[in-house]
C-alpha positions, 0 to 999 in steps of 0.5 A: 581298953583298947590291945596294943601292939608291938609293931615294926618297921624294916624300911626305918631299922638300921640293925642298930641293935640298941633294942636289942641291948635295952631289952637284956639289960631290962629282962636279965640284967646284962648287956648281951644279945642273945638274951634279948627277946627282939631279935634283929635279922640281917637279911639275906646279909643285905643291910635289910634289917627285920625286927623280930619278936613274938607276935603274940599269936591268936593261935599260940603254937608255943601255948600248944605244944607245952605239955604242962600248960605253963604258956597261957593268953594273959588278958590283961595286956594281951600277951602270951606269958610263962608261968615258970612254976610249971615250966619245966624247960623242955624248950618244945615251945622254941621250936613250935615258934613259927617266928623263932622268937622264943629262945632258951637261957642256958645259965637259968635254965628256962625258956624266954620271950617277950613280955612286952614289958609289963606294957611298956616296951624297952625297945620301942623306948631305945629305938632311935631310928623308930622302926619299933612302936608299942600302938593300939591295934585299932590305930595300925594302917593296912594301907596297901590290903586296903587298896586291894579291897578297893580295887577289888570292890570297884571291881566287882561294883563294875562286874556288877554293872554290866550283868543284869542280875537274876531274880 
């Protein structure tokens, strides 16, 4: 079984927010931004909208610095999750978030991120711009780093070309 992802894409978001809404509504139960696990960022108040959410890191700096281990890597969807029978909420994984997609619920009294939806993301199903996808990793194009390293290999097959080698 392959990893899928969530993925985004700022050039199609509009700043909608209706991921946003989708997302409270299924992980608390009410319309309201600020509980969403998807941020949408303004930048630079431009109309240039960036998604954003937790990316599920290799190196999780939230699973880190929890000082009871209530953050772990669940493998079955390739996530980060919460065991909140240990979480004692002291929010030291909101700000180890390098991407600030960690976020606390001050009515509940606890520390929230994405879940990816059990696998089967809320956002990406109410995205109507399409700017959010849930893929297998293996299917994500890196098509500007692919270039790169093909400029650089003809390069240095050039380089190479050119100086005798030394045995």
């Amino acid at each position: 079984m392959s990893t899928r992802v969530l993925v985004a894409d700022p050039k199609k978001c509009t700043g909608c927010k209706l991921c946003q809404i989708a997302c409270s509504i299924k992980q608390s139960g009410v319309s309201n931004p600020a509980r969403s696990r998807i941020r949408i960022i303004d930048w630079n108040n431009q109309g240039n909208f960036l998604p954003v959410s937790c990316q599920q890191c290799e190196d999780a700096p939230c699973m880190a610095a929890c000082p009871r281990e209530a953050i772990y890597r669940d493998h079955s969807l390739a996530r980060i999750a919460i065991d909140f029978e240990r979480c004692i909420s002291c929010k030291l994984c909101v700000s180890a978030c390098p991407f600030g997609a960690m976020g606390f619920d001050a009515e509940r009294q606890k520390v929230f991120k994405c879940n990816l939806c059990d696998g089967d993301p809320q956002c990406v199903r109410f995205c109507y711009p399409e700017s959010l996808d849930f893929v297998d990793e293996c299917t994500i194009q890196y098509a500007r780093a692919r270039r790169s390293a093909l400029r650089a290999s003809v390069t240095r097959r050039a380089d190479k070309d050119k100086c005798p080698s030394v045995s």
